[in-house]
C-alpha positions in Angstrom: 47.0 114.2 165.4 48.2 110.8 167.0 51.4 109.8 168.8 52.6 107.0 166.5 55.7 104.4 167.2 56.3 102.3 164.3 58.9 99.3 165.2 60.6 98.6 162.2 60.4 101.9 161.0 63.7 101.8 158.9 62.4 98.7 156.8 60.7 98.6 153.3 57.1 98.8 154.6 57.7 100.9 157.8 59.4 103.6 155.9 56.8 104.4 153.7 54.0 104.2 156.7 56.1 106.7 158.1 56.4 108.9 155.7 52.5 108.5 155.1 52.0 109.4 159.1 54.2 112.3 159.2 52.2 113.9 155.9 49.3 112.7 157.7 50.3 115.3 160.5 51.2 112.5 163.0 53.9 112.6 165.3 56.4 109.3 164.9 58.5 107.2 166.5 61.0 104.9 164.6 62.5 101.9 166.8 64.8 100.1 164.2 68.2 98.5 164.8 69.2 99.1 161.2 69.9 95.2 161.3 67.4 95.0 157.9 65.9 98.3 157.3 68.5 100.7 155.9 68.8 104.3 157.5 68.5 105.5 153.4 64.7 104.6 153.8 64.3 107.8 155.7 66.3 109.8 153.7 63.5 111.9 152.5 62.0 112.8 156.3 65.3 112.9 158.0 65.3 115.8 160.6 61.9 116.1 160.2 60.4 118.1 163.4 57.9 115.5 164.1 60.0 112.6 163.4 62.2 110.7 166.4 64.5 108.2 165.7 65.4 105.6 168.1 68.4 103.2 167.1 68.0 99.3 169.1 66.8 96.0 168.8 63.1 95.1 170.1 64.5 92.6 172.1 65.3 95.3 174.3 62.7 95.8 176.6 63.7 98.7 178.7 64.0 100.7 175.5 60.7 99.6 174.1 59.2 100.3 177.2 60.5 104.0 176.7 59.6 104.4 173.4 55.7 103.3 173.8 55.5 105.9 176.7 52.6 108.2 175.3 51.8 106.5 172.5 48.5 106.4 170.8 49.1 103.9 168.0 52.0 100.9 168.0 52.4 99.5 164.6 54.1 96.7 165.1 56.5 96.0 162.0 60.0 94.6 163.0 60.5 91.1 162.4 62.9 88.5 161.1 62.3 88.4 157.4 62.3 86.9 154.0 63.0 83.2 152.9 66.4 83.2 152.9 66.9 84.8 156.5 64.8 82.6 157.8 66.5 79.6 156.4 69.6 80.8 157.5 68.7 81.4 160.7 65.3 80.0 162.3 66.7 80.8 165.9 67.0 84.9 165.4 63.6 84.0 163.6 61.9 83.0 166.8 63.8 84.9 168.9 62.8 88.0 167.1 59.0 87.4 166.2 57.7 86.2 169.8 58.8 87.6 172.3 58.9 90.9 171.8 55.5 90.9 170.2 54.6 89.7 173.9 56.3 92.5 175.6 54.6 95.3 173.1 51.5 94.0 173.9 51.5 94.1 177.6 52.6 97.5 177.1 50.2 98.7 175.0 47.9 97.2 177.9 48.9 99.5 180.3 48.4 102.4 178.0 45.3 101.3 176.1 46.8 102.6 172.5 45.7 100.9 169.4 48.1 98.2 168.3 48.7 96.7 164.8 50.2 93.5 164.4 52.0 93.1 161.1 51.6 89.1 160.5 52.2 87.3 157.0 50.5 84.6 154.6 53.3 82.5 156.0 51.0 81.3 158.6 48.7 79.6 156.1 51.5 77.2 155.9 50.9 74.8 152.8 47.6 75.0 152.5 46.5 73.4 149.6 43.0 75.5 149.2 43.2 77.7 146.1 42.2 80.9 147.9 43.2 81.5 151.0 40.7 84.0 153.4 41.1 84.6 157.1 39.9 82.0 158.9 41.5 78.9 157.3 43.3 76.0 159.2 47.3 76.4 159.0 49.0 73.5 157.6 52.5 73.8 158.6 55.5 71.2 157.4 57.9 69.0 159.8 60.0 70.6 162.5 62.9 69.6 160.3 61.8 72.0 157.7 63.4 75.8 159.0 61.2 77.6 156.5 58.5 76.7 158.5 59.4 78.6 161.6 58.6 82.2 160.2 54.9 81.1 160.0 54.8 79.3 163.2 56.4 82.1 164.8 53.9 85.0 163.1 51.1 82.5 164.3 51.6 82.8 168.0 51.7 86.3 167.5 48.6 86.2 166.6 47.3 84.2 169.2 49.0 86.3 171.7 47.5 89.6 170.0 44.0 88.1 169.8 43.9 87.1 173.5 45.2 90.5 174.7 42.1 91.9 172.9 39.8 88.6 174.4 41.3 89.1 177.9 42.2 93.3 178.0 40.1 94.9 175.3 43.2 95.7 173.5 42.3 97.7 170.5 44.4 95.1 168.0 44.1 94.8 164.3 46.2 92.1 162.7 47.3 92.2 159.1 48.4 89.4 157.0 50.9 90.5 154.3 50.8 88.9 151.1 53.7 89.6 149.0 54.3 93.8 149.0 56.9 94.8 146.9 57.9 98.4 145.5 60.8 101.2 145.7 63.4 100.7 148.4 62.7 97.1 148.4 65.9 95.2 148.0 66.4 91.5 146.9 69.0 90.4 149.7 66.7 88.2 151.9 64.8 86.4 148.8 62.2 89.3 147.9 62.1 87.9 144.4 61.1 91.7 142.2 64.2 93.3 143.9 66.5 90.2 142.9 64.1 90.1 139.1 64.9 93.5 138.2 68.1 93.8 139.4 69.4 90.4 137.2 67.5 91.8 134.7 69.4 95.3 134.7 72.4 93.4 135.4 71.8 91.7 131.7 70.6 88.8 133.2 70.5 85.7 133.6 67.2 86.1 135.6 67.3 83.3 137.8 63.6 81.2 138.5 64.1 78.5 141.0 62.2 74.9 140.4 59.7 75.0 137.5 58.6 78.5 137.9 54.9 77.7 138.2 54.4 78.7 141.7 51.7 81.1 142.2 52.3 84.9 143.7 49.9 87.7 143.7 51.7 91.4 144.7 50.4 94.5 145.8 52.5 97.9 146.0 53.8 99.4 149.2 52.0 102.4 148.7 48.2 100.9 148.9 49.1 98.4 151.4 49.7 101.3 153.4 46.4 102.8 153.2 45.0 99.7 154.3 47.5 99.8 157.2 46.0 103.4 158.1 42.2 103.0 157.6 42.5 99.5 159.4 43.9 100.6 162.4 41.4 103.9 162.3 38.8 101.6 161.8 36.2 100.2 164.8 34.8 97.6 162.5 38.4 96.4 162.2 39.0 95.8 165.7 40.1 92.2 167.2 40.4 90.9 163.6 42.7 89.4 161.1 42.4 90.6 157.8 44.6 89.7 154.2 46.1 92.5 153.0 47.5 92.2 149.3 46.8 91.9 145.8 44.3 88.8 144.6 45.7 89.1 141.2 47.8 85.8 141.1 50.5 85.6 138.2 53.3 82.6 137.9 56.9 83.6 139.0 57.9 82.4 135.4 55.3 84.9 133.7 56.8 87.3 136.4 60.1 86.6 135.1 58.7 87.0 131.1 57.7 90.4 132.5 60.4 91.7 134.0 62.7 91.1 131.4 60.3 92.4 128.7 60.4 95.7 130.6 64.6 95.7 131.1 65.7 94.4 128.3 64.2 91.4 125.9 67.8 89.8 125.5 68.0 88.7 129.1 67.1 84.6 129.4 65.4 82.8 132.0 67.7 80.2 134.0 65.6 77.7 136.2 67.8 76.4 139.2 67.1 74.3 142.1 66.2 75.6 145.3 68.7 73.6 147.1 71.2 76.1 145.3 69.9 79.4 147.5 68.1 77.7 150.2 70.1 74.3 151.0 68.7 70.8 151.2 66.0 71.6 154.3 64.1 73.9 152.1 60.4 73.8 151.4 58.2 75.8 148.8 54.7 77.0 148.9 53.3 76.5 145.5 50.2 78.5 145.6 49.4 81.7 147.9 46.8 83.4 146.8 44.5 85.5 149.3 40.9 85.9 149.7 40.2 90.3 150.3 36.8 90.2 150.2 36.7 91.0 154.5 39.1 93.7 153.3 37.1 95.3 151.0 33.9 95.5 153.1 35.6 96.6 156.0 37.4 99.0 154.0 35.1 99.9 150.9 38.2 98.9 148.4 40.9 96.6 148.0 44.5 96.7 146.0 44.2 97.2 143.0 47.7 98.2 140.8 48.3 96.2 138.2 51.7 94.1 138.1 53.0 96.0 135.4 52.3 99.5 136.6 53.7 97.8 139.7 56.8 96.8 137.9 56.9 100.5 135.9 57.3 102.2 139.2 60.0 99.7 140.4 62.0 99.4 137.4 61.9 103.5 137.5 63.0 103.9 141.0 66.0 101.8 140.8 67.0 103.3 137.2 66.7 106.7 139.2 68.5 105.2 142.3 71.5 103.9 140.1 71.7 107.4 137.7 72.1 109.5 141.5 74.7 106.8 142.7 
């Protein structure tokens, strides 16, 4: 049994790792300032005996230097997230992603715990390479582009995590997210299923900004997970970045076609601009598409739920959601 504190532990990823710990047998630590994650997320393992909330924001450092007392694992979740939040405001972005990434680590220092860094395929920038894998040059836009600070921002935390483990022997292992989606997601900061379904439900229209031809793959909550778990557990892992997601790519207009033909086939398609959700600064990735194969050595299988059993399981949590509402 480990000592686990999960920042972020009230979010769409962090409540379903910490569900996965507790039935695991771990004892866990939730730091979350309810700011995105939503206190619902924990519904199922509230007042659990080997659960322990803590409510505040990460920039706090004398309470994050409480909460990593005794720990044995820091997964290191909370963040400023999703396109739109990060359009809106690239400052709290920043503010949010790098320094108290920098703080964590020189705590876990002192303690020697394991440390997983949640990072993104944000930091591949633009790249224009059809498959992205782990050690690829970032190609970020201009500084007059906000969209651009997320990745940047997720990028020195790598850097920072990497030299801790160069410099201290920190035990880090840094994941790259690439598009997870599932139940308790929610479309409010640009996660595009959430927003899909829910226009869809909402008869529509389902809104597809630009052409629709950009290129997503998505893997559920539920196996990215796992490869959270086994990662972190994992020797071979240490001191490395690895993709985690699906490497099934689909368009967001075939995503779209999908959705719809799973909520209701009378629902039509609307293509808007960008500038309409994201203002005139806004600037899209058109491909992102991630190469697992380090994954699946390391870990002896990748992702691999298909997007409409993906979709099946979203669709019938937020039907279920809405019925006990």
């Amino acid at each position: 049994m480990s000592k686990c504190l999960i920042t972020g532990g009230a979010g769409f990823i962090g409540s379903h790792l910490t569900e996965k710990l507790l039935e695991d047998g771990h004892e866990v630590t939730v730091l979350d300032n309810f700011s995105t994650g939503r206190p619902d997320n924990l519904a199922h393992v509230a007042g659990h005996p080997r659960l322990t909330r803590l409510t505040g924001s990460i920039t706090d450092q004398v309470l994050l230097t409480e909460a990593v007392r005794g720990q044995d694992i820091i997964y290191h979740l909370a963040a400023a997230v999703g396109v739109k939040l990060v359009a809106d405001d690239p400052v709290r972005t920043i503010e949010t992603n790098i320094y108290p990434t920098e703080w964590l680590l020189k705590l876990a220092t002192q303690t020697g715990c394991r440390f997983f860094l949640a990072s993104t395929s944000e930091v591949y920038g633009k790249n224009p390479n059809e498959c992205w894998d782990e050690d690829e040059d970032l190609h970020f836009g201009p500084t007059s582009k906000p969209r651009w600070a997320y990745g940047c921002s997720k990028a020195i935390d790598e850097f920072l995590a990497l030299a801790y483990h160069a410099k201290y022997g920190l035990p880090i292992v840094i994941g790259r997210f690439f598009n997870v989606v599932g139940p308790r997601q929610v479309g409010n900061y640009g996660m595009v299923i959430p927003r899909f379904v829910d226009q869809a439900m909402n008869g529509g229209p389902v809104i597809v900004y630009d052409d629709g031809q950009q290129v997503r793959c998505f893997a559920h909550v539920k196996e990215v997970i796992r490869c959270i778990d086994e990662l972190v557990r994992s020797d071979e892992a240490v001191g490395r970045i690895f993709n985690i997601g699906s490497d099934r790519p689909v368009t967001i207009h075939e995503l779209a076609k999908t959705v719809i033909s799973k909520v209701d086939s009378s629902v039509d398609v609307n293509f808007r601009e960008y500038t309409e959700a994201y203002g005139n600064d806004f600037e899209d990735v058109r491909r992102r598409v991630p190469n697992v194969d380090r994954l699946q050595k390391t870990l002896g299988w990748k992702p691999s739920l298909t997007l409409s059993e993906i979709l099946d399981d979203i669709i019938e949590w937020k039907r279920s959601s809405e019925q006990a509402n």
